[in-house]
C-alpha positions in Angstrom: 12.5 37.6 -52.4 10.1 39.7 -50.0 9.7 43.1 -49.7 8.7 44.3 -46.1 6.9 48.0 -45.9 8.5 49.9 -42.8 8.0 53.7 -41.5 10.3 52.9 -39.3 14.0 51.5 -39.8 15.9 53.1 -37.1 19.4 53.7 -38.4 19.5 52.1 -41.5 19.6 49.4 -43.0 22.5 48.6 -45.0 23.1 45.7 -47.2 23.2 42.0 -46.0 21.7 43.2 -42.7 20.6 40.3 -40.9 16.8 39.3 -40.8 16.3 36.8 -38.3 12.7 34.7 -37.0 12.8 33.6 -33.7 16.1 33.9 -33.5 17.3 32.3 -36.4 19.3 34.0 -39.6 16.9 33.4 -42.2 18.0 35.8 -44.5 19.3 39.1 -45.6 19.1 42.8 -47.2 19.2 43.5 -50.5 18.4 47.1 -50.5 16.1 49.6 -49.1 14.2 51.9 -51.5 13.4 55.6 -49.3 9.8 56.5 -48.3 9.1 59.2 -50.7 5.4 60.5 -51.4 3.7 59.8 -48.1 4.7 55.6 -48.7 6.7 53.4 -46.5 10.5 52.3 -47.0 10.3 49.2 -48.5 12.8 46.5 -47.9 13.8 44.1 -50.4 14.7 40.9 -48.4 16.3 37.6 -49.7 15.1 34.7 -47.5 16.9 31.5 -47.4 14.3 29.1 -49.2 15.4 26.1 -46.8 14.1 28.5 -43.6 11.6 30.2 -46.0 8.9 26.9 -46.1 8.5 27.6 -42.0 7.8 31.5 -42.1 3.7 31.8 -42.1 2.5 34.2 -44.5 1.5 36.5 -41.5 4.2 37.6 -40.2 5.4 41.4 -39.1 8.6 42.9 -39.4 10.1 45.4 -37.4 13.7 47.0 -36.6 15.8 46.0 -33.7 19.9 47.6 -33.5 22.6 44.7 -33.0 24.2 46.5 -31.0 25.1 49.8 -30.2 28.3 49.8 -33.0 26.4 47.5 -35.7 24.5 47.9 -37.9 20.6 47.3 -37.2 18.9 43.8 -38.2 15.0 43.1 -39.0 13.0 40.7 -37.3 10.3 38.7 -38.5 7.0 38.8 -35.8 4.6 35.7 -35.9 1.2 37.1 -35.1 -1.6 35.3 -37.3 0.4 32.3 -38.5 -1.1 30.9 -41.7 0.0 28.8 -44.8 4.2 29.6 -45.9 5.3 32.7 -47.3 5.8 32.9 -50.9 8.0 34.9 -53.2 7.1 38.7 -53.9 5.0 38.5 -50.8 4.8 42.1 -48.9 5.0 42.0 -45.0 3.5 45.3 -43.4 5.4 46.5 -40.6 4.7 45.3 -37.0 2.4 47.9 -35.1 1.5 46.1 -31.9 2.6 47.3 -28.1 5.6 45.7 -27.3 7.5 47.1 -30.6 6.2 50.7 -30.1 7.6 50.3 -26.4 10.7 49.4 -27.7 11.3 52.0 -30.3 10.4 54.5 -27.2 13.1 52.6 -25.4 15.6 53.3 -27.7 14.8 56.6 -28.6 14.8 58.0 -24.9 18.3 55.8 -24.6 19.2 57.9 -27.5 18.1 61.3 -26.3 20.3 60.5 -23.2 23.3 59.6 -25.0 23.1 62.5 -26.7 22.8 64.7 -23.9 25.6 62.8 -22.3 28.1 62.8 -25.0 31.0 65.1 -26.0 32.6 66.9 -29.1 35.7 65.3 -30.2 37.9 68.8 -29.4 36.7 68.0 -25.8 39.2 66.7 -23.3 37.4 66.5 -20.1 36.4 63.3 -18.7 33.0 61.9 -20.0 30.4 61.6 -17.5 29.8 57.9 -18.1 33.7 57.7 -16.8 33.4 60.0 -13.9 30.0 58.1 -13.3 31.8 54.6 -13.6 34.7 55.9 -11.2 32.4 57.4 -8.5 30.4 54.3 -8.2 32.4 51.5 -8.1 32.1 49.6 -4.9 29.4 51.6 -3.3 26.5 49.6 -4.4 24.7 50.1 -0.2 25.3 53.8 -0.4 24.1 54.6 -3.5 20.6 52.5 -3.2 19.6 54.5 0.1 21.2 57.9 -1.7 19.1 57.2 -4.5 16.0 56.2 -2.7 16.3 59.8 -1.2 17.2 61.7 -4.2 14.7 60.4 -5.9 12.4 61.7 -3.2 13.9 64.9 -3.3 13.4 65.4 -7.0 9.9 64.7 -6.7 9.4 67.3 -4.1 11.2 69.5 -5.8 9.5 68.6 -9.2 5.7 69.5 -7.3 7.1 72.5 -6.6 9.2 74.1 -9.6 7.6 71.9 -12.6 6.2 73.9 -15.6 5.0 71.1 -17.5 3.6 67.8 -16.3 5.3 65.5 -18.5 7.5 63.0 -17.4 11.6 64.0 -18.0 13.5 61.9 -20.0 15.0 59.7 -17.6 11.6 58.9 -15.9 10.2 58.0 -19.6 13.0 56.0 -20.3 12.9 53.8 -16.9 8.7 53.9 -17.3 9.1 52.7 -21.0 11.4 50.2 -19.9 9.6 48.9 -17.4 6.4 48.2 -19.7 9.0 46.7 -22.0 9.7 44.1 -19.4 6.4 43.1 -18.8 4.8 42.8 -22.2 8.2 41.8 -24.3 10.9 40.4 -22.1 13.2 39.2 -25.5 13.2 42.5 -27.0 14.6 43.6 -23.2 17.2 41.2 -24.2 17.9 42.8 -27.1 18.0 46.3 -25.5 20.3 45.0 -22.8 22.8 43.4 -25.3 22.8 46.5 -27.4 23.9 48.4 -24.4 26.5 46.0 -23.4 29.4 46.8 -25.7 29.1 50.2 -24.8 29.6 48.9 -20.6 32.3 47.0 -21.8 33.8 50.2 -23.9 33.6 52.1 -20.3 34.9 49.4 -18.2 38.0 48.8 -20.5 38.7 52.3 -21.1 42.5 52.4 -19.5 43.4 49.5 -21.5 41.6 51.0 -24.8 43.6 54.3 -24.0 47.0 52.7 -23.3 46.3 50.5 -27.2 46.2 53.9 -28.5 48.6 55.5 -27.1 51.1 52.4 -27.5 50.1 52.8 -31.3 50.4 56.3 -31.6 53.9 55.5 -30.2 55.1 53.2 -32.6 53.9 54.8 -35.7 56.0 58.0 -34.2 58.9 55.6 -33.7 58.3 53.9 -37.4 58.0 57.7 -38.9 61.6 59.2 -36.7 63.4 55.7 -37.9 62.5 56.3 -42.0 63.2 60.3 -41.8 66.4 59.5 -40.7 67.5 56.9 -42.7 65.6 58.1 -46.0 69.2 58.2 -47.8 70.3 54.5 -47.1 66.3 53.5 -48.1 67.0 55.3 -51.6 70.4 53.9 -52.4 69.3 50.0 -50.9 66.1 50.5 -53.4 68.4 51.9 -56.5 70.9 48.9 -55.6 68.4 46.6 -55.6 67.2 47.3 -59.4 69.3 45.8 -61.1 69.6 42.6 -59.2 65.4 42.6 -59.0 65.7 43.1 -63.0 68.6 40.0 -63.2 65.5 38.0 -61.2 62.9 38.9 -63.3 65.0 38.0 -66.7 66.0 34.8 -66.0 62.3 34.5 -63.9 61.6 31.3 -66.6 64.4 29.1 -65.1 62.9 29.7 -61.7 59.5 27.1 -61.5 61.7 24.3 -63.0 64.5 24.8 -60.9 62.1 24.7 -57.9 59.8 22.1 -59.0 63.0 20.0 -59.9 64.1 21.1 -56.2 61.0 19.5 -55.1 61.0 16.3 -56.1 64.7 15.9 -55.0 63.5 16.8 -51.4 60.5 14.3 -51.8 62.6 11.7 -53.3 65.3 12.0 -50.2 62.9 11.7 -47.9 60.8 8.7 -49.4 63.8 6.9 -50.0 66.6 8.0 -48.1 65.6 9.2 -44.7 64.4 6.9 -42.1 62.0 8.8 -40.1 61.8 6.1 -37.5 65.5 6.2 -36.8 66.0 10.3 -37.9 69.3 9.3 -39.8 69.6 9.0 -43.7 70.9 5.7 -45.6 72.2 5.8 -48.9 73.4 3.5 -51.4 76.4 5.5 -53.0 78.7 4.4 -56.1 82.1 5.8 -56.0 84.4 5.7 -59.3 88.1 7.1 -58.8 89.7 8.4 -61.9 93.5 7.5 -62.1 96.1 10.4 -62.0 98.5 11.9 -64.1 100.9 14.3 -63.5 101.5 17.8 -64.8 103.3 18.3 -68.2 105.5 20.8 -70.1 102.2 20.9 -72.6 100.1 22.2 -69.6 102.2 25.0 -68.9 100.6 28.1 -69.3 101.3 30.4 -72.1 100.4 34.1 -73.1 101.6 36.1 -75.9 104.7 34.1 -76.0 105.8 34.3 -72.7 106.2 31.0 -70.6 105.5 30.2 -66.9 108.8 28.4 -64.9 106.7 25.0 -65.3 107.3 25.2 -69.3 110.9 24.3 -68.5 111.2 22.0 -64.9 108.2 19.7 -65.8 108.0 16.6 -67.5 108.0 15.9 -70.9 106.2 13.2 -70.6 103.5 11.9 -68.4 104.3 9.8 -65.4 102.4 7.5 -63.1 102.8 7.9 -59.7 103.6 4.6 -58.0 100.9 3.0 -56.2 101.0 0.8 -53.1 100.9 -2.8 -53.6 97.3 -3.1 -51.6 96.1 -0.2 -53.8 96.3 -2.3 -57.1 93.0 -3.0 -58.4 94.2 -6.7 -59.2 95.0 -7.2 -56.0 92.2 -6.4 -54.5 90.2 -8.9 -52.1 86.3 -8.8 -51.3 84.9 -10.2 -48.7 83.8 -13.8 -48.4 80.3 -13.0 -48.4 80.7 -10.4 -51.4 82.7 -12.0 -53.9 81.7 -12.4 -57.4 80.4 -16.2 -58.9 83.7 -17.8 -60.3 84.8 -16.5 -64.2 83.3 -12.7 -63.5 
C-alpha cells in the first residue's frame, strides 16, 4: 500500500478506481482521505505486488477521467526512475507541463459543456444536435466558412474587446494545441474521454426510440395488471394452498428427483444407443393366469346386493385355453432351447 498526495483529483476518486503505469492496471483505490488544513488529498493505493517490483520509487501521480461517464483513474508518471517502490511509500503529485496543460484542457472542455448544456425541464433541441444536424456532409463549406468567421471574429474582437484575454474556446484550442506537442498520449486520453459523448450524439434517434419503446412497454405492462388485478388476487389466493401442499411434502422432493436421475442416466448408459438414436431393452414378461368373477366378489353394502350376487358363479372357472397357448406345449426355437432334463 502507497499513499499518493494530490491537490488535484478532478472528479473524484471513488473506490477501486484504476491506477494504471504505462498503460498497465497495476492497481487500485482504497480510499481518498479530503485535503483539510492547507494539506493535500491523499490517496491510499493498493498496488499489485507482481507489477509493484517494476514501479521506480520516483514516480508522479496525477488524475486523468476515463471517460466522460466513468469514473476518473490515476496514473503513475516515470520521471527520475530509481530503485522499486516500497510499501507506505508517498508519491507527490505530478507538477510538470504536460499535466498542467491537460488539466487546462479539461477544465476549458468543461466550461464549454457547461455553457452548452440544458436543464432537464428543457425540451428544445441541444445545440450539440442542431450542431451535429447542420454539419453533416458539408465538410468543404464549413472549412472556408470557418476560415472567414474566424477572421471576422478577430476583427470584430480588435474592435469591441474589453479585456485581452483569450475566450474560452480560443484557450481551449491553444491549450490543446500545446497538449499535442509536449504530451501526445494524454491527447489520447482526452480524445477517448470525448468519444462516448460523439457516439451519445450520433446515436441519439436510436437512444430516443430505446426509450420511448421502454416507456411503451412498462405503460402496456402497468394497463395489463390494472385491469386484470382481480384474476391476479384470486390465481395468487388459489395458489396457497397448493404452494403450502408443495412445501409440506417438500422432503419427498430431492429423493424423488435424485432417484429420477439416476433412472434417466441409467436409460441412457444402458438402454439408448446414441449411434443408432433408438432404445434396446431386455424385458421379462410374466402373465398371471385368470379367473373369473364370483358370487363372493359381488359387491355388498348395508345388506343390499348387486344383480352379480345372484347370476355369477359359485365357483371359479377357467376359461379354456387354445391348444398352442398351453405352456406344455410350447416350442422354442432350435437355437434357444434348454440343455436336455431342464
Amino acid at each position: 500500500r502507497v499513499i499518493a498526495a494530490l491537490v488535484n483529483v478532478g472528479d473524484g476518486l471513488p473506490q477501486r478506481s484504476d491506477v494504471k503505469y504505462h498503460g498497465v492496471l497495476v492497481g487500485a483505490v482504497t480510499d481518498v482521505t479530503p485535503a483539510k488544513y492547507g494539506d493535500p488529498n491523499f490517496v491510499h493505493i493498493d498496488l499489485d505486488p507482481e507489477y509493484a517490483a517494476a514501479i521506480p520509487v520516483g514516480v508522479t501521480a496525477r488524475v486523468v477521467p476515463s471517460n466522460v461517464f466513468a469514473v476518473s483513474s490515476v496514473q503513475l508518471v516515470d520521471r527520475t526512475g530509481g530503485p522499486a517502490i516500497q510499501a507506505g511509500a508517498q508519491i507527490p503529485e505530478d507538477t510538470e507541463l504536460p499535466t498542467v496543460l491537460f488539466q487546462t484542457t479539461i477544465s476549458k472542455l468543461r466550461d464549454i459543456l457547461a455553457a452548452t448544456g440544458r436543464g432537464r425541464e428543457d425540451d428544445t433541441v441541444g445545440i450539440l444536435a442542431a450542431v451535429n444536424a447542420a454539419t453533416e456532409d458539408r465538410r468543404k463549406e464549413l472549412l472556408t466558412s470557418g476560415a472567414q468567421l474566424n477572421r471576422m471574429v478577430d476583427e470584430l474582437d480588435r474592435i469591441v474587446a474589453t479585456e485581452p484575454g483569450p475566450t474560452t474556446v480560443s484557450a481551449l484550442v491553444d491549450a490543446t494545441r500545446g497538449l499535442q506537442q509536449t504530451a501526445p498520449d494524454l491527447v489520447d486520453a482526452l480524445h477517448q474521454a470525448v468519444q462516448p459523448m460523439q457516439t451519445l450524439v450520433e446515436q441519439s434517434a436510436q437512444l430516443t426510440a430505446l426509450i420511448n419503446g421502454g416507456m411503451h412497454t412498462v405503460g402496456t405492462t402497468h394497463t395489463a395488471l390494472n385491469n386484470h388485478t382481480d384474476r391476479l388476487v384470486r390465481i395468487t389466493s388459489e395458489l396457497t394452498p397448493v404452494v403450502g401442499s408443495l412445501a409440506d411434502t417438500s422432503r419427498h422432493w430431492v429423493p424423488a428427483f435424485v432417484k429420477l436421475d439416476a433412472l434417466s442416466k441409467k436409460f441412457f448408459d444402458e438402454v439408448w444407443i446414441h449411434e443408432q438414436d433408438i432404445g434396446n431393452m431386455r424385458v421379462n414378461l410374466s402373465f398371471t393366469p385368470t379367473y373369473s368373477y364370483t358370487r363372493a366378489d359381488c359387491p355388498q353394502y348395508a345388506g343390499l346386493k348387486g344383480p352379480s350376487c345372484y347370476t355369477a358363479p359359485l365357483v371359479p372357472t377357467r376359461a379354456e385355453m387354445p391348444d398352442v397357448l398351453l405352456p406344455q406345449n410350447y416350442q422354442p426355437p432350435a437355437d434357444l432351447k434348454p440343455p436336455p432334463g431342464t
